[in-house]
C-alpha positions in Angstrom: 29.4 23.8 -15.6 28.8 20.7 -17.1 29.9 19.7 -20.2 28.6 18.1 -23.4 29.5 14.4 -22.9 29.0 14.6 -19.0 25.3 15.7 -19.9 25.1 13.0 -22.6 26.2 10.4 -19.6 23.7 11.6 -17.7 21.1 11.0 -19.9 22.4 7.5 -20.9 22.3 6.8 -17.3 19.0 8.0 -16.3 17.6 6.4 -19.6 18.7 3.2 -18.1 17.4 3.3 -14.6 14.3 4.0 -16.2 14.2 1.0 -18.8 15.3 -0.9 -15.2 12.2 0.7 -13.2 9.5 0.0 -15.7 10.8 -3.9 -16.6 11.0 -4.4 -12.8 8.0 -5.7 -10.8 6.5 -3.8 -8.1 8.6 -5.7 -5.3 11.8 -5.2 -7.2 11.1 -1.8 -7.3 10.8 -1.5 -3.4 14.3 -3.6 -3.7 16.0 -1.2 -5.2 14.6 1.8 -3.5 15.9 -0.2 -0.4 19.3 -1.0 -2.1 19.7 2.5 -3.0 19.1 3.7 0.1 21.5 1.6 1.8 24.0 3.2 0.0 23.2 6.5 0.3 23.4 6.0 3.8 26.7 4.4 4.0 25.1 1.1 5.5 26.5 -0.9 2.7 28.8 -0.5 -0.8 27.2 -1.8 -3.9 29.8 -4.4 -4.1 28.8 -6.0 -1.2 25.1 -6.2 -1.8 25.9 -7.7 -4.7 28.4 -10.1 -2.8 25.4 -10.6 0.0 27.8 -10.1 3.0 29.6 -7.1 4.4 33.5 -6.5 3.6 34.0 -3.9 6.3 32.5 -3.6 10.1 29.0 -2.5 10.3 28.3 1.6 10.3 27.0 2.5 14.0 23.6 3.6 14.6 22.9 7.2 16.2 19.9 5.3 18.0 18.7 2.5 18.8 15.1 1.9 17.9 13.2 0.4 20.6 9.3 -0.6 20.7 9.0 2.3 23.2 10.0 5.0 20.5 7.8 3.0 17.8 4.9 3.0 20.2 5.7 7.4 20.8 5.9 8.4 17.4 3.2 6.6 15.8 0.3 8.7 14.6 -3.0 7.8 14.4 -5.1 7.3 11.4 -8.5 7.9 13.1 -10.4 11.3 12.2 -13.5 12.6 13.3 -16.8 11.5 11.5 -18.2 13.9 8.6 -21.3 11.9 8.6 -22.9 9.1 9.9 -22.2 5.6 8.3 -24.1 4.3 5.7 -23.5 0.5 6.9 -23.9 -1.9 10.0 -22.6 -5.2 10.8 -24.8 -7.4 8.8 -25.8 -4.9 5.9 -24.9 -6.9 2.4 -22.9 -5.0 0.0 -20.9 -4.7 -3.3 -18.1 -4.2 -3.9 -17.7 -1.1 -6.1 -15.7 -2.5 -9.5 -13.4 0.8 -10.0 -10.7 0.8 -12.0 -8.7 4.1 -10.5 -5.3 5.9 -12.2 -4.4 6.6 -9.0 -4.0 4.8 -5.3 -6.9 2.5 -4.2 -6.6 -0.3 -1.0 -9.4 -2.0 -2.8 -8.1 -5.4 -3.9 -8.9 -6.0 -7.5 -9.9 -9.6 -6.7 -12.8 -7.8 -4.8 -14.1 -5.5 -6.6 -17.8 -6.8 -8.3 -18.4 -8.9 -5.2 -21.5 -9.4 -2.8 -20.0 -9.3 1.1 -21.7 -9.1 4.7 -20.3 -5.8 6.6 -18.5 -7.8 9.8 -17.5 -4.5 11.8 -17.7 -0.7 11.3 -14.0 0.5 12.4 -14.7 4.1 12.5 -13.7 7.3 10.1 -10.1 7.1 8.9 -7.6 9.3 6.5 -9.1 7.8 3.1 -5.5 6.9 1.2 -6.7 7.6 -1.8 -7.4 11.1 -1.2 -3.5 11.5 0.3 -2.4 9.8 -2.4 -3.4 12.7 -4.9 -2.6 15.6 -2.3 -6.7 16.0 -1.7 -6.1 15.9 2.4 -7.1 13.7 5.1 -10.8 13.2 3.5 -11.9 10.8 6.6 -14.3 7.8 5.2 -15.4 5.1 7.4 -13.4 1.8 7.3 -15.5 -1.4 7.3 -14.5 -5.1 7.6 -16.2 -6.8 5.2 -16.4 -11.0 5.0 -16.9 -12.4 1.2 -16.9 -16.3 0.8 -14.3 -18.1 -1.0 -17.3 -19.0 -4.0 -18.3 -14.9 -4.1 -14.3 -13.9 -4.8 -13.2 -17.6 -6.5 -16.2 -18.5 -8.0 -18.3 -22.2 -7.6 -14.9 -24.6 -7.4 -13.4 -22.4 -4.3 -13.6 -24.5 -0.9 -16.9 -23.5 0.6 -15.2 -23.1 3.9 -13.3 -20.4 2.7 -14.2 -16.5 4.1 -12.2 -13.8 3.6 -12.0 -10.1 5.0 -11.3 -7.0 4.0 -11.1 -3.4 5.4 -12.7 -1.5 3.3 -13.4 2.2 2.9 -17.3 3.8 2.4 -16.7 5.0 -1.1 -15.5 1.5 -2.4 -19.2 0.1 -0.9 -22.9 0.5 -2.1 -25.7 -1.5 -0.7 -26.2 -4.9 -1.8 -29.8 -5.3 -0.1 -32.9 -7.4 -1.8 
């Protein structure tokens, strides 16, 4: 059982990673997830991340990973439609301007903005829903084109188009 001061410790320390976690930026967070990971997994020793080259020989690999087993084990994100689509290549839309606690794919510098639906990709597992434990929740995934002026405003080069795949709930019709 632990003791007083080793529970203290333990507080100290985990009051510390979490200072560390919330100054951090979202890619130095997926750092040191990474980091840590390496070391859990005996791939590397603190010290020589730190140093940025290995001290010792390299740990060997049960497997080796091969496009062949990437190409077997991935799954596939395509569900069966609930309902027919709401949009066609060619239907202007907006951007829905959501402001979520949770997950969203929809790029902030989108959302508020007029687009032209390019493609209709089909009914996928809407990440937002997994991301809050609500199931698979297929939505259909559009590709949508904005111009650089619609997302940058009037000094953006004109030339500029941009696409995004973006899900059914994030969309409402744009028409005139």
């Amino acid at each position: 059982m632990p003791g007083i001061s080793t529970i203290r410790v333990s507080r100290r320390n985990s009051f510390r990673q979490l200072i560390i976690y919330l100054s951090a930026s979202y890619y130095r967070r997926w750092l040191l997830g990474m980091e840590k990971s390496v070391i859990e997994r005996g791939f590397a020793t603190a010290e020589e991340l730190k140093a940025g080259h290995a001290a010792t020989a390299g740990k060997m690999l049960p497997r080796k990973l091969t496009a062949s087993a990437f190409q077997q084990t991935r799954r596939s994100f395509f569900r069966e439609q609930q309902a027919s689509a709401l949009f066609k290549p060619g239907d202007r839309v907006r951007t829905r301007n959501i402001h979520p606690q949770t997950h969203t794919r929809l790029p902030r510098y989108a959302r508020g903005k007029l687009g032209i639906v390019e493609r209709c990709q089909g009914c996928h597992v809407y990440p937002d829903s997994v991301a809050i434990d609500q199931g698979d929740n297929p939505q259909w995934l559009y590709t949508v084109v904005f111009t650089g002026n619609e997302l940058w405003g009037p000094d953006a080069d004109s030339t500029v188009h941009v696409s995004i795949e973006a899900f059914e709930p994030y969309l409402e019709s744009a028409s005139l």
